[in-house]
matplotlib code that plots the C-alpha trace (Angstrom):
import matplotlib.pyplot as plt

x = [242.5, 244.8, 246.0, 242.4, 241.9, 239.2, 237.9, 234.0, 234.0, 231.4, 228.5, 226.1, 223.5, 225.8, 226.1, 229.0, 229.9, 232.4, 234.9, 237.1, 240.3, 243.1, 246.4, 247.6, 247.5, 246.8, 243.3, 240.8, 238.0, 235.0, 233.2, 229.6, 228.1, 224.6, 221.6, 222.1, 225.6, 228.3, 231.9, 232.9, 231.6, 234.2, 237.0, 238.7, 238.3, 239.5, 242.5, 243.5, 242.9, 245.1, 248.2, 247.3, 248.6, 244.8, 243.4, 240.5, 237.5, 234.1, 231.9, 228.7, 225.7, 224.3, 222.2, 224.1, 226.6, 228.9, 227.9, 225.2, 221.6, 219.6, 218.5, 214.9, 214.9, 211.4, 212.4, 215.1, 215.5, 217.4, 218.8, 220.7, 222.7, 224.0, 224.3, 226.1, 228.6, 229.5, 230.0, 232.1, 234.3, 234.7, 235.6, 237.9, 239.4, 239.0, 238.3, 237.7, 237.0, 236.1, 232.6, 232.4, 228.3, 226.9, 222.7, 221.5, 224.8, 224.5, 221.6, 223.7, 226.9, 224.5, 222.6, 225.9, 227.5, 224.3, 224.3, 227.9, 229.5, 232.5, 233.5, 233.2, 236.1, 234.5, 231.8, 231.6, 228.8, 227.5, 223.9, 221.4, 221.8, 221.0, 217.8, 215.9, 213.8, 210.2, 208.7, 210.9, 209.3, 209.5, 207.6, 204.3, 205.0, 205.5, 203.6, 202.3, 204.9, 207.4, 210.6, 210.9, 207.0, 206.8, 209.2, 208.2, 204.7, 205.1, 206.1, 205.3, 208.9, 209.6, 207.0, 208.4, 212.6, 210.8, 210.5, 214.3, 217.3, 219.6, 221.7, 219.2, 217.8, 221.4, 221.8, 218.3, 218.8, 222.0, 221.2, 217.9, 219.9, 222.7, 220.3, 219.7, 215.8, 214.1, 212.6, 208.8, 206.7, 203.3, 200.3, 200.1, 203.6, 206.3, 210.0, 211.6, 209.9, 211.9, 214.5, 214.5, 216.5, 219.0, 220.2, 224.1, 225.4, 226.9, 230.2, 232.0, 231.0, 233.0, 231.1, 233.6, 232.1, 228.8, 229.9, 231.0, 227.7, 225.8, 226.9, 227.2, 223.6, 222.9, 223.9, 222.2, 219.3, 217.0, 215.0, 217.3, 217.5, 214.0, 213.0, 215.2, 215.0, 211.1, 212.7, 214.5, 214.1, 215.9, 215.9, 212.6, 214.1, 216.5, 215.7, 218.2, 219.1, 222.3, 225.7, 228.5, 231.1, 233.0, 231.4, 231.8, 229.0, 229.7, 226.6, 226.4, 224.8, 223.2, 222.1, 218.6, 218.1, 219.0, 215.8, 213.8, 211.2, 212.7, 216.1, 218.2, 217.6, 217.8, 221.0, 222.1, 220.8, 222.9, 219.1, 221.1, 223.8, 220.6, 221.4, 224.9, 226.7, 230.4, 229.8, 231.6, 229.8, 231.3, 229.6, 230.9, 229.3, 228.7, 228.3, 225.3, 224.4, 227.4, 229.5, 232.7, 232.7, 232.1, 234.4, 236.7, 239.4, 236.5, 235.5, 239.3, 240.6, 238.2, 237.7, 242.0, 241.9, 238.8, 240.5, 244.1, 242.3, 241.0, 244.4]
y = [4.2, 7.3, 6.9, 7.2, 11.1, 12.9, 16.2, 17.6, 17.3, 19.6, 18.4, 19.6, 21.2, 22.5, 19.6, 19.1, 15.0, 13.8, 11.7, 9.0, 8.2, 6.2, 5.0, 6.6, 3.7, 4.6, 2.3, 3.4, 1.9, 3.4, 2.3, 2.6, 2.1, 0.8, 1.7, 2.4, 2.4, 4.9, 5.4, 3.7, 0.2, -0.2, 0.8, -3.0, -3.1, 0.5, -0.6, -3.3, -2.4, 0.7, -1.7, -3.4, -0.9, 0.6, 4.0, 3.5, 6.0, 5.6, 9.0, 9.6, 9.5, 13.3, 13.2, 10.7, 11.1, 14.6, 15.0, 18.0, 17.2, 17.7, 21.2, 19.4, 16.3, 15.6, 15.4, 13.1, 10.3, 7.0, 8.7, 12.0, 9.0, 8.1, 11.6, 12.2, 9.3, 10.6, 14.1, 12.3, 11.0, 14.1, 16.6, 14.0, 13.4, 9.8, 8.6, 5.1, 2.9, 0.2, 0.0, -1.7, -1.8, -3.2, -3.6, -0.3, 0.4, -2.5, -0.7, 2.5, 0.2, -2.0, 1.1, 3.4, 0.4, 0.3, 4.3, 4.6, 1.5, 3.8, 5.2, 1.3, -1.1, -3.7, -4.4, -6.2, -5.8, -7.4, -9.0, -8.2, -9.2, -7.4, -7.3, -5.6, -2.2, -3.3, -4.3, -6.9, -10.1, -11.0, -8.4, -9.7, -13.1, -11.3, -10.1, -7.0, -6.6, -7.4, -4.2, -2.7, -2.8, -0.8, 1.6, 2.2, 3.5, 7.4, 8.6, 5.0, 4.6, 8.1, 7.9, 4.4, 5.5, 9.2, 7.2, 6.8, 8.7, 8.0, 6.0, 3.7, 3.7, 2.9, -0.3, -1.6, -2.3, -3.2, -6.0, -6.7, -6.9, -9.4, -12.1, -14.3, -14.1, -11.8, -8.4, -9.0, -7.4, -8.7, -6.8, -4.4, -3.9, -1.7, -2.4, -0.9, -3.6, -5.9, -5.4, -5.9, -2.7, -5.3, -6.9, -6.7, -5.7, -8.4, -9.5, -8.3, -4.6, -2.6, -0.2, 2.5, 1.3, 2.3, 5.2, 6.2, 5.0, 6.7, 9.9, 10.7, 9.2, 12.3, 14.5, 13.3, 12.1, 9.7, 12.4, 11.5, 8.2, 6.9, 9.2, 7.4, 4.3, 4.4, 5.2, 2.5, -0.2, 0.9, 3.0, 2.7, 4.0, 1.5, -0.2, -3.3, -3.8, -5.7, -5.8, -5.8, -5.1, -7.9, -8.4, -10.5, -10.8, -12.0, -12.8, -14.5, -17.8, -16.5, -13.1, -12.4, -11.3, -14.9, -15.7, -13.7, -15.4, -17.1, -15.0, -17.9, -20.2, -17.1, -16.7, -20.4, -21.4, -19.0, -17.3, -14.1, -14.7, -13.5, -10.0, -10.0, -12.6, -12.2, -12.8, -14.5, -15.7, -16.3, -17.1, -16.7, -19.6, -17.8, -14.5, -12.4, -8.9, -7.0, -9.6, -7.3, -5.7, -9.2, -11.6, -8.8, -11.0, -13.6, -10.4, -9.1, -12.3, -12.7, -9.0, -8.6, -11.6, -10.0, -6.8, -7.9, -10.1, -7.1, -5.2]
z = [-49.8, -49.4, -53.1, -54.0, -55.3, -55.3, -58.2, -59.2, -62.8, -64.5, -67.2, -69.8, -66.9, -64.8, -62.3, -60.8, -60.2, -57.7, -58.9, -57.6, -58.9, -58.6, -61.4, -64.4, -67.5, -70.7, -70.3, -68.2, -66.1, -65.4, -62.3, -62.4, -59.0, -57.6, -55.3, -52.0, -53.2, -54.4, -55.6, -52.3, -53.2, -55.9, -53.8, -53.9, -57.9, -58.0, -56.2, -57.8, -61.9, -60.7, -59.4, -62.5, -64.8, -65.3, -64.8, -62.5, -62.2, -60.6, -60.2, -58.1, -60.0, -59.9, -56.8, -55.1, -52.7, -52.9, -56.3, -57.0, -57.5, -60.8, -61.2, -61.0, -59.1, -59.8, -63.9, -63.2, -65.9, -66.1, -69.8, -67.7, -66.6, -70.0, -70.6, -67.9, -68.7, -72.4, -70.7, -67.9, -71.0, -73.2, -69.6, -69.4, -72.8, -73.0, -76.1, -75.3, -71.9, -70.1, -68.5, -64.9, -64.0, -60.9, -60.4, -61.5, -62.6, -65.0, -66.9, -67.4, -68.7, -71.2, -72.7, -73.1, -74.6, -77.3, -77.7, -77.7, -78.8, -80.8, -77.2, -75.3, -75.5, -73.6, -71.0, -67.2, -65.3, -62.2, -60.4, -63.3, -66.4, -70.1, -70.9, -73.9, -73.1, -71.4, -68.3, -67.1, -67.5, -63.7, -62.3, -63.2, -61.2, -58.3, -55.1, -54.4, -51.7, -53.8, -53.2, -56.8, -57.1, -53.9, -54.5, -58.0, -56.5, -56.7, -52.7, -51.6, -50.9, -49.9, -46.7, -46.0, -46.1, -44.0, -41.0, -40.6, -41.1, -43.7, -42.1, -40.8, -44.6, -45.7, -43.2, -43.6, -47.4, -47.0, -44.5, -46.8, -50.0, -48.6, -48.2, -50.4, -50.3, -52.7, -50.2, -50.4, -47.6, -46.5, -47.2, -44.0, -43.6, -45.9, -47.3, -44.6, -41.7, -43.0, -41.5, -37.4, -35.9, -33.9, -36.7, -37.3, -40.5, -42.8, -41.8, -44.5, -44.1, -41.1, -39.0, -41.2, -44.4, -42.9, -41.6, -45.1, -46.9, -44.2, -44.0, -48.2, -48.0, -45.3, -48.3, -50.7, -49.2, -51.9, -54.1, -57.6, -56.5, -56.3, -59.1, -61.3, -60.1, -61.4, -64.8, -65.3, -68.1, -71.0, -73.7, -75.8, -78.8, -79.1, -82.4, -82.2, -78.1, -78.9, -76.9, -79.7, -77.4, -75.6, -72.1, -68.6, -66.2, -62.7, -61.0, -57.3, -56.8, -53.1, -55.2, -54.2, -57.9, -59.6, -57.9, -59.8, -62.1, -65.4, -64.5, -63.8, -67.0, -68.9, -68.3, -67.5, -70.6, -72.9, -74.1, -72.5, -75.5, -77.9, -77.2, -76.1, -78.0, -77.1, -73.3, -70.6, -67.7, -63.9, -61.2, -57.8, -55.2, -52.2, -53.9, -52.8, -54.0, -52.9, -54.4, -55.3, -51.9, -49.9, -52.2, -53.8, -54.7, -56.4, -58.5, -59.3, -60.5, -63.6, -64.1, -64.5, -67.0, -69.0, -69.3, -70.1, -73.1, -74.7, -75.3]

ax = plt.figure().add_subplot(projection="3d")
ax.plot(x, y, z, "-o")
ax.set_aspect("equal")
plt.show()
């Protein structure tokens, strides 16, 4: 983790994004991280693409973590996030690179790969699989209670994460999100009461890992984040929502998210393979949501083979 460095790297607006990096290749990786999550939660894939002979990067999100927040929070849009990406590139002088996505993350990798296909060598992503623009198709099967519903209600989620600190904010979803059940709360009762205050953390996360989640989380608190999160679904003016780049997905067999409605024979069947044609899929057994951080060698081992096949 020492080897790790850290550098603000300016964009467009004036925001200034934190940046983790580690190696020196010629090919880089670009980590793109998830929500609650930030640069930290690729720290194992960071590691090992760099002793790998990669160059490993993974930024903050603008709002998120130590980078700054959006001159207006409130106008806060999935596309700054793309933006922000190309702008993350060009600072950088990297022409080219490979796009690592988790969750959210995943979103921001599958449209950048549509917009900006010239500047993508290749493609893994994690947990949710591509998906054309539009409502996702789930959502409507769902209950009321059902976590994205919920926290796409405007200040629904804000009044719900204001009863707690951040760091109690922070360990609730993490605990929530490494089940394997899908968070849905009951009528009278919000996101957050799902999770009983005495309940440890999953094994695989130290009390320093939390530490480190907390505390950037104090930062940043979860304006940008939940603004954006509301925006999310794609690009509508994408007129053909096709992955032409060479991709991996990884998903987790106890992922909360394969139990989402019609999600698992869409990808099982190969219907995913519509819009993304040259894609490998692994799955991971006992994989849950935070698959890379809880099985990081069962997420390294395919993601060092996928990359060394696209030199």
């Amino acid at each position: 983790m020492d080897q790790i460095q850290h550098k603000f790297i300016q964009v467009d607006d004036g925001v200034k994004l934190h940046v983790a990096e580690i190696g020196s290749g010629p090919s880089v990786v670009l980590f793109l991280h998830g929500f609650p999550e930030i640069w930290y939660s690729w720290r194992h894939q960071m590691i090992a693409v760099a002793k790998a002979g990669y160059r490993a990067i993974a930024p903050d999100y603008r709002g998120f973590g130590l980078s700054d927040p959006p001159p207006e929070p409130q106008k806060a849009n999935f596309a700054d996030f793309i933006t922000d990406v190309l702008a993350l590139l060009d600072a950088l002088s990297i022409p080219k690179v490979f796009l690592v996505g988790k969750d959210f993350g995943a979103s921001v990798v599958y449209y950048f790969a549509i917009l900006h296909k010239e500047r993508v060598t290749a493609i893994a992503t994690l947990g949710v699989p591509f998906r054309p623009p539009g409502p996702p198709p789930h959502h409507k099967l769902l209950p009321e209670g059902f976590y994205v519903t919920r926290w796409r209600e405007p200040g629904r989620a804000e009044a719900d994460f204001g009863r707690f600190d951040s760091k109690t904010v922070v360990r609730n979803i993490y605990i929530m999100f490494s089940r394997s059940e899908m968070p849905i709360a009951n009528e009278n009762q919000e996101i957050m009461d799902l999770v009983e205050p005495s309940t440890p953390l999953p094994s695989w996360m130290t009390e320093e890992d939390f530490a480190t989640y907390g505390a950037l989380y104090e930062k940043s608190g979860f304006e940008t984040a939940l603004q954006v999160y509301r925006a999310t679904g794609g690009s509508s003016n994408v007129q053909d929502p096709k992955i032409e780049v060479p991709a991996l997905f990884i998903m987790g067999e106890k992922d909360y998210v394969i139990k989402f409605p019609e999600t698992e024979d869409y990808i099982r069947s190969g219907r995913i393979k519509d819009f993304v044609p040259d894609l490998e899929i692994k799955y991971i057994p006992e994989g849950g949501h935070f698959v890379q951080e809880q099985f990081p060698d069962e997420v390294n081992q395919p993601l060092l083979s996928f990359l060394s096949r696209q030199a």
